[in-house]
N, C-alpha and C positions, 0 to 999 in steps of 0.2 A: 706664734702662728707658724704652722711648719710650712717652707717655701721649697721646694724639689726645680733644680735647671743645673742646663748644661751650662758649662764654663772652660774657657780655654786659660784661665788668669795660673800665672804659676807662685801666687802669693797664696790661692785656693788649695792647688797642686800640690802644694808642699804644709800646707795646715793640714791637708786628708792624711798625710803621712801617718802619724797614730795608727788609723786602720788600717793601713798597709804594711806596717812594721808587728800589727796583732797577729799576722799570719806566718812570720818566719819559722815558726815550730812546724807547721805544714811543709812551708817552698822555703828551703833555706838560701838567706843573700837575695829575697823577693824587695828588698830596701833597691840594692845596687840595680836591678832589673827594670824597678819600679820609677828610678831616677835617673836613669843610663838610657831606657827605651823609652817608657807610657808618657814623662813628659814630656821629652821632644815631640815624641809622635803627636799629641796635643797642641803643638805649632802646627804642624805638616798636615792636621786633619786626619791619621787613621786612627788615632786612640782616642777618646770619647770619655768623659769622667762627670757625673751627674754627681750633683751633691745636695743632701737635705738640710737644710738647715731650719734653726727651735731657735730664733731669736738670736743669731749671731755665735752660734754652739750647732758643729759637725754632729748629728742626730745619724748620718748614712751616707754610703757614696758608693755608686757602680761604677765600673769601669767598662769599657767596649772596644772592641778594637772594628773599624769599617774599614777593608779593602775591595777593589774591586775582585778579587779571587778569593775572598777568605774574610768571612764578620766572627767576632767571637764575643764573648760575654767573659769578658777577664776576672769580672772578682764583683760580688755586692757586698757588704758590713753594713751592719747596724749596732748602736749605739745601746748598749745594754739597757738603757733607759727607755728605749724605746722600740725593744723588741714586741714580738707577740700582738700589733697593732696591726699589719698589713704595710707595713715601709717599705720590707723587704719585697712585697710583691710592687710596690707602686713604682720601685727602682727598678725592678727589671722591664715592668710595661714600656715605663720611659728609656730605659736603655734600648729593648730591639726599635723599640719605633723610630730613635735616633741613627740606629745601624741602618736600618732597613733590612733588618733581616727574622722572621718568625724564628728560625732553626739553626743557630749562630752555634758555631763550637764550642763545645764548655768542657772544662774538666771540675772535678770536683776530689777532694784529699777522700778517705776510708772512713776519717774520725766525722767526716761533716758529710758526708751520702745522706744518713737520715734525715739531717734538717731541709736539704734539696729536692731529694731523687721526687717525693710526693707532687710539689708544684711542677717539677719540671718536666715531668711525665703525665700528670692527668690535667693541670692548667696548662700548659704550654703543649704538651703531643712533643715532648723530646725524646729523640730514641736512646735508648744506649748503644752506645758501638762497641766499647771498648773499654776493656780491663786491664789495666796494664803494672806490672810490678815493678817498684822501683824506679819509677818512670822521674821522681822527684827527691824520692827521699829511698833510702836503701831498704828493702822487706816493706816497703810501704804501698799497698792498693792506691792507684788512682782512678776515678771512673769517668771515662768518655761517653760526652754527649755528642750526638751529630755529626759523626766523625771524625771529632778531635781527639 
């Protein structure tokens, strides 16, 4: 049975790792970023990390960041196994609702636009703001949501 909550445990924190380290072809050294900032921040309360779990097996996990000047939606993954079901939508519901934020900064890489831009613009009302080259990776699109 799939269970979807937030968790501040860094036994949790460091099991999502997998899908955090899936994305280094994207944000390279997102490992060092990912365990230098989002955990701590996860003591301190601005970083925010939901996770799905299939019976004791990481199925998905969003991450958030909530400041008072600034919410962002850091990263969702899903679990190849359970793509294509709606996970990825159920994490992000539960991530802004945790921020408190509708319109949360997002960026998104060139190679994953498509898999996003759709929900995030006609389920959510995310604007784009912003193209930016290189912004991550060198010759590489990045595309801004909400001002980020």
């Amino acid at each position: 049975m799939l269970k979807i909550e937030s968790t501040v445990s860094f036994a949790t924190a460091f099991s999502a790792l997998p899908f955090i380290k899936s994305l280094n072809q994207y944000y390279p050294d997102i490992e060092y970023w990912y365990t230098n900032k989002v955990v701590p921040g996860l003591i301190t309360g601005n970083d925010k990390l939901i996770v799905a779990h299939d019976n004791g097996i990481i199925a998905g996990i969003a991450l958030g960041k909530a400041e008072p000047d600034e919410s962002k939606l850091r990263c969702v993954r899903v679990h190849s196994d359970y793509q294509n079901n709606g996970l990825g939508i159920r994490l992000i519901d539960n991530m802004l609702d945790l921020i408190e934020s509708r319109h949360p900064g997002v960026t998104v890489a060139e190679e994953m636009f498509h898999l996003y831009s759709r929900a995030f613009i006609k389920r959510y009302g995310f604007e784009l703001s912003d193209v930016s080259k290189g912004r991550y990776r060198q010759g590489k699109l990045e595309y801004g949501f909400n001002g980020a």
